[in-house]
N, C-alpha and C positions, 0 to 999 in steps of 0.2 A: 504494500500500500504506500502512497504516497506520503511523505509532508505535506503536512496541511496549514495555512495560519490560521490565526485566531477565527478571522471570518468562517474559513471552513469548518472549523469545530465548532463554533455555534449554530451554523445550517444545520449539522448533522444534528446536534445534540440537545440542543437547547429547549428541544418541546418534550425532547424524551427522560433526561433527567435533571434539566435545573431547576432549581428552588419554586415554589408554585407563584406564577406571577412574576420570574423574574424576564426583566429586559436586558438588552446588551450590555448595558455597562455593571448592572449585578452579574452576569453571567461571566464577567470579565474579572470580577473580584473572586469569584466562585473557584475559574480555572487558575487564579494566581494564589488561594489559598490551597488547592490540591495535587498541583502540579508539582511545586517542590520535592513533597515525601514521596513520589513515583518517581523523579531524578534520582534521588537520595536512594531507593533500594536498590540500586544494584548500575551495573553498565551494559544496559538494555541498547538494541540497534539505532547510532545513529548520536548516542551520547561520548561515542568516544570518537574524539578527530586529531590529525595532525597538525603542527602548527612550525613553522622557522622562528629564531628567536634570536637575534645576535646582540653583543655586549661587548664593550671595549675597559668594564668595568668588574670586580671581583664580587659584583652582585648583578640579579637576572630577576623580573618579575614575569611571571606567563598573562599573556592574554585578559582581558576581566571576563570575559565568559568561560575561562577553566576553570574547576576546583581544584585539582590537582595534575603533578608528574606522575604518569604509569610507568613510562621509558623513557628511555632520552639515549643519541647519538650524539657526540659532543666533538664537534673537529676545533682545536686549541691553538691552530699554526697561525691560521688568518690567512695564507696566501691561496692561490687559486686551484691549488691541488689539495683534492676532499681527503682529508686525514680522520676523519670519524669513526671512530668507536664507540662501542657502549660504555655508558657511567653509571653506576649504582646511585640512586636516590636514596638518601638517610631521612631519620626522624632531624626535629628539632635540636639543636644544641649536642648532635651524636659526639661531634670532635673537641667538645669541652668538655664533657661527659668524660673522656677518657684522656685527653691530654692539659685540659684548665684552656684558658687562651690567653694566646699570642698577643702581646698588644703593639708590639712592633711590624704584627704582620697586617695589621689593622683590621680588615672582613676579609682576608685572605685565607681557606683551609688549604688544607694540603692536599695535593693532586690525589694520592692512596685513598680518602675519605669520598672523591666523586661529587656529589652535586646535594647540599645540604640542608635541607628547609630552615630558613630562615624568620617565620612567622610571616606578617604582614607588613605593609609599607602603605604611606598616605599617598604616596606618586611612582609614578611608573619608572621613571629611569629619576636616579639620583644627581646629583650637580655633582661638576667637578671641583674637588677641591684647590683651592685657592682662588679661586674664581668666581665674581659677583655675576648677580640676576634679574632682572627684569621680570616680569609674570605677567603672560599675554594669555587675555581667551579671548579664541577667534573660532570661525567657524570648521564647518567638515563639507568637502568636496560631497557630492557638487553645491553646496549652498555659499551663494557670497555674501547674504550680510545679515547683520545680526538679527535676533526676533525682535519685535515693534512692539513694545509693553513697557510700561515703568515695574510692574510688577515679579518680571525675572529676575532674578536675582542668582550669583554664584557669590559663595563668603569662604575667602581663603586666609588661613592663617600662618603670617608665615615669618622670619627672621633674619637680621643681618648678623646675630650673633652678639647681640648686646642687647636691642629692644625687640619687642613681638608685636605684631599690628594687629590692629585692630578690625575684626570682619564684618566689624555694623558701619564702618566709616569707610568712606566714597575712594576708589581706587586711586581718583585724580585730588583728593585731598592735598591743600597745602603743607599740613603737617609731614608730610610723607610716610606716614604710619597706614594708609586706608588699604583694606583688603576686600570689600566690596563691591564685586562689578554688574552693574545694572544696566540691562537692556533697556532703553529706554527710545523714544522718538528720534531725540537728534544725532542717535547713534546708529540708527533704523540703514543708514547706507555705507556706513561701515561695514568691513571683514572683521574687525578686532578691539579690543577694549587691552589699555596696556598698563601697567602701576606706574607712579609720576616715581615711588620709589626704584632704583637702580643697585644696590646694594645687597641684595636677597642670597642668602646662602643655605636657608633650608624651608621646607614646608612640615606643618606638624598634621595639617589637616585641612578640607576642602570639602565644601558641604556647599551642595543647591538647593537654592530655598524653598519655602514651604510651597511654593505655586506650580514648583517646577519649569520645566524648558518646552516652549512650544515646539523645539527642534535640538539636536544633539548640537554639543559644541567640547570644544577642548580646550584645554591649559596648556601652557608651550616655557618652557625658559627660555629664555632669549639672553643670550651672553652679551654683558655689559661693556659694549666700545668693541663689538668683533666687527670685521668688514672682509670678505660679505658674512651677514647675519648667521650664527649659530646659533640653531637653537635645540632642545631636549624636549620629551615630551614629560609634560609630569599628571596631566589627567589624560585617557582617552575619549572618554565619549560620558558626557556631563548632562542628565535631561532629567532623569525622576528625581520627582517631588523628595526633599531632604535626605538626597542620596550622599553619604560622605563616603569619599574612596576607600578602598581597602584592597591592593594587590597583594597576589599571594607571592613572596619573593623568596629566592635560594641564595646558597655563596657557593663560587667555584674556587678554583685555584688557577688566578691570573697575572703574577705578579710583574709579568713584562707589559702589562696592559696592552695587550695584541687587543684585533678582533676574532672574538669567538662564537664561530655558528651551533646552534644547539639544535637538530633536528628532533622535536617533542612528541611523544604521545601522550594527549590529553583527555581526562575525564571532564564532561561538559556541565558546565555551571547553568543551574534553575537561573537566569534573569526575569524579573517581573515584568510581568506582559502591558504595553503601556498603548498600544492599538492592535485595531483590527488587521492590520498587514505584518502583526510579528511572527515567526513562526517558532510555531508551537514542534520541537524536535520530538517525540515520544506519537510516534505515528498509528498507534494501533485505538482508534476510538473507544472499539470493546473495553480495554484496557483506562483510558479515560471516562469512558461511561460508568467504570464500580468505582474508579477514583470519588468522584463527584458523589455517588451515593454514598457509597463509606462516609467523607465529608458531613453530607447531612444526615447521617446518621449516627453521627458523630455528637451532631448540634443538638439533637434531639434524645442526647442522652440514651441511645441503643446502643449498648456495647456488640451484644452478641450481634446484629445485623450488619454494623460497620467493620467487626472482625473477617464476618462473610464476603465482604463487599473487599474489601484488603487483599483477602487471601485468594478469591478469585481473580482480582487484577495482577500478583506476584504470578500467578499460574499461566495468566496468559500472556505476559511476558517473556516468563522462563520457553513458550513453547514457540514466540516469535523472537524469539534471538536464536533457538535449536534451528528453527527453519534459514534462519540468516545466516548464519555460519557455514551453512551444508554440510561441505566435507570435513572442513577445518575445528573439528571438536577434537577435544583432550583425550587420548588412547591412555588406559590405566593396563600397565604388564606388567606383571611380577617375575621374577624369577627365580624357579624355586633354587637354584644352586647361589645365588647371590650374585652381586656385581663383580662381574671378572672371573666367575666362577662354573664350576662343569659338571654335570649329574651323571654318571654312565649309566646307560642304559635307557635313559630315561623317554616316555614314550609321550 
């Protein structure tokens, strides 16, 4: 079966089991509260993708629609011949855990240790040190200019390393502290809104306001006095209502600061569905149709029915990911003489 968006799963679904009386935009809240815990059981067809990732840095964030590394190919040379290998993913903190850390290697692990979760970050690629920043949000191809509202809002908080700004005060403030950038009319034919501060060396946090973005936009660093312009990205794509960032980020081991291509396999992150044109990955409606009723079965306090409704939707899953795979399912062998080892006789 196909991917379907939002629109299609409401055609399909909407008379048959959403809430009595609901319209599109309840049905819309309905599949953004059941959707998650069907991402979340398992990596059903179509939740797992590959992704390229490169870094000139001793830290790497994936994607905002991954949850996590399954695998990863890591070529560490940078020049044009693919030198990739596989890298083993660790938990959190694995290489402090067993050796304390380094503070002369700063987020540098050791190449031995592979590719090491790192927790989360408020922006996508980090600044370079010694080097001040600017903080532009402008828009995403193909859109050229900004939403037309006083009421957008994005509130960044961010530092030169002495004082912190302020996210309720105006970006273009004279104080040079304002981290608020508002869409507003006479910025309507604008690509970008830029901080009057120039000195910026970190961000602690990035949060869009409560009304949200009538269109996605991004956050950029912009390197202070470069020619031509440098810039880094530090948010991707900024549009629900009081979304503050949160990348999931790792450390490698780069201490020549090359470029490093990481070829990824990724488990796909539940994003909140925010129109009728998103699409909804978890393809099988049967399967969304016991979602939605477990849900309100949930609401209404039926354990035992919502248990039903659950356990029928893990089932048909487990048996459209067997049909997806085909051939490629896990062969279990034993051998009764052991590894490397010989039975005589044996029939």
């Amino acid at each position: 079966m196909a991917t379907l968006t939002v629109q299609g799963v409401e055609d399909a679904l909407l008379d048959v089991c959403g809430s009595k009386g609901a319209n599109s935009t309840q049905f819309l809240k309905e599949l953004n509260l059941a959707l998650p815990r069907l991402y979340n059981m398992g990596m059903w067809r179509d939740l797992v993708f590959e992704d390229v990732v490169t870094t000139d840095a001793s830290t790497f964030t994936i994607p905002d629609n991954a949850e996590s590394i399954i695998s990863a190919l890591v070529d560490s040379d940078g020049s044009s011949t693919d030198y990739s290998f596989p890298r083993t993913v660790r938990s959190q903190f694995h290489d402090y855990r067993l050796f304390g850390r380094d503070d002369d290697a700063g987020e540098h692990t050791l190449a031995s240790m592979g590719i090491i979760d790192d927790g989360y970050s408020a922006t996508v690629e980090e600044p370079v040190d010694g080097k001040t920043y600017q903080l532009q949000l402008r828009t995403i191809n193909p859109d050229t200019n900004l939403p037309n509202g006083n009421t957008e809002t994005v509130h960044v908080t961010y530092s030169d390393g002495t004082n912190t700004s302020d996210p309720d005060v105006d970006e273009d403030n004279g104080g040079n502290n304002g981290g608020k950038f508002t869409c507003n009319n006479e910025d309507s034919s604008d690509e970008f809104l830029t901080t009057t501060a120039n000195d910026i060396t970190s961000v602690s946090e990035i949060r869009v306001g409560p009304l949200g973005l009538s269109q996605p936009l991004q956050l950029l660093w912009v390197e202070t006095g470069s020619s031509p312009t440098v810039t880094r990205v530090a948010a991707s794509r900024l549009q629900q209502a009081n979304q503050v960032t949160r990348y999931r980020r790792y450390r490698i081991d780069n201490r020549d600061d090359k470029t490093v291509t990481l070829r990824l396999l990724l488990k796909r992150k539940f994003q909140k569905l925010l129109s009728s044109t998103d699409v909804v990955y978890i393809s099988s409606l049967n399967a969304i149709k016991h979602a939605l009723l477990g849900s309100i079965a949930e609401e209404n306090a039926d354990v035992e029915r919502a248990n039903y409704h659950w356990s029928v939707c893990r089932a048909l899953l487990d048996e459209e990911l067997d049909a997806h795979r085909g051939a490629a399912k896990p062969v279990f062998r034993v051998s009764p003489a052991g590894a490397g080892g010989s039975t005589i006789n044996i029939m």
